[in-house]
N, C-alpha and C positions, 0 to 999 in steps of 0.2 A: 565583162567583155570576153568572148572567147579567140583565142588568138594562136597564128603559128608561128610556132619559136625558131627562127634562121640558126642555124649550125654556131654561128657567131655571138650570140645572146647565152648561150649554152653554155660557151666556151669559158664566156667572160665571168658568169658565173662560177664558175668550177677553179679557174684559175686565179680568178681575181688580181692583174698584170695591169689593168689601167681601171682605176680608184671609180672614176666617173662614169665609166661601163658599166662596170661590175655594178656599181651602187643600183645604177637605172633598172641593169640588167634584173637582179634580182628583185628588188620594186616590181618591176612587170609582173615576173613569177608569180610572184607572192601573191599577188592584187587580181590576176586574172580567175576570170571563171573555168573557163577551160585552156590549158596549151596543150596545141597540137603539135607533136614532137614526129616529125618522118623516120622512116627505116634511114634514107639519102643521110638526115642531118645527123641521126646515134652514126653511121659507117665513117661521116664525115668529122667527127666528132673523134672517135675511137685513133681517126688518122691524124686530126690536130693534133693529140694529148701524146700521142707515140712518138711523130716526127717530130714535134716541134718546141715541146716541151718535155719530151722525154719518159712519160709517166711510165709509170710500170703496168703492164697488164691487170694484175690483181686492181690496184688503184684505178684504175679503168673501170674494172669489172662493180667495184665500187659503188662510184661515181656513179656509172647507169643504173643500179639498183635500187641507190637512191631517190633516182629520176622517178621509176617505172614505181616504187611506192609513196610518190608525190600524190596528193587525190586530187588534184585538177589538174594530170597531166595524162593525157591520152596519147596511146601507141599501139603498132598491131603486137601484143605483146608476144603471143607465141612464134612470131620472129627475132623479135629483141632478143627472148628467152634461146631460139636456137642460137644467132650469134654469138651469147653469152656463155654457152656450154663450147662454143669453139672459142671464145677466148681465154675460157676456163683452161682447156686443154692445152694451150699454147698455140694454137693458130689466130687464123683473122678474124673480128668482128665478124667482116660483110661476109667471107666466105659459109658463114654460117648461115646468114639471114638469104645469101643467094640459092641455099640448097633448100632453104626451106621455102622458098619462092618459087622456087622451082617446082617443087613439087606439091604446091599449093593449085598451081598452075595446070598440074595432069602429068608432071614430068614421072618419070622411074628411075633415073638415073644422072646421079651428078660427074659429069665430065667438067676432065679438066688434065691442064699440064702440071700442075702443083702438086707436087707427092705428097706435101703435107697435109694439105685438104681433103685431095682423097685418102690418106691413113687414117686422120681425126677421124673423118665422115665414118670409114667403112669400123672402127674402134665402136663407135656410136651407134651402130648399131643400121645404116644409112646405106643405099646399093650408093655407091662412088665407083669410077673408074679411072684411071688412067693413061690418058690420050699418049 
């Protein structure tokens, strides 16, 4: 069965906070031919484990790498991979995966109000600016 894994199945997996989730949850995993993991659910994911349970970045960073070397889980990786050098650095996830979308897209340049996104960004090597 190839199948796409909602933000929530991910979660339950990672944290394993309720026994009968979790157990299903990873069952799926395990059992599927293909999981289709979105950019949306890793951003949504990165924001569960921070807010709500606290994780630490690095353990984040972790956790998705985990993921991204599962072999029946599919993702656009060289997004994952840039949110993952921003959250290496101490910024966001998604801010990383939105610059690279961006410029997947035709963009040149990531605006924004966030001084930290565009510091990481322009550190990395990335035209950021400043709004």
């Amino acid at each position: 069965m190839k199948i796409t894994a909602d933000t929530n199945v991910l979660v339950r997996t990672l944290v394993r906070d309720d026994e009968a989730q979790s157990a299903r949850a990873v069952d799926l995993l395990e059992h599927a031919d293909m999981v289709a993991v979105s950019l949306q659910s890793l951003c949504e994911l990165v924001w569960v484990l921070r807010g709500r349970y606290g994780v630490q970045r690095a353990d984040i960073a972790t956790a998705i790498r985990m993921l991204l070397d599962t072999g029946n889980i599919v993702v656009n990786r060289p997004a994952a991979e840039a949110g993952l050098a921003m959250l290496d650095a101490g910024g966001d996830f998604a801010d990383g995966v939105i610059a690279h979308d961006g410029t997947w897209l035709g963009a040149q340049t990531f605006m924004s109000f966030d001084k930290q996104a565009v510091s990481l960004l322009k550190k990395q090597g990335q035209s950021a600016r400043l709004l």
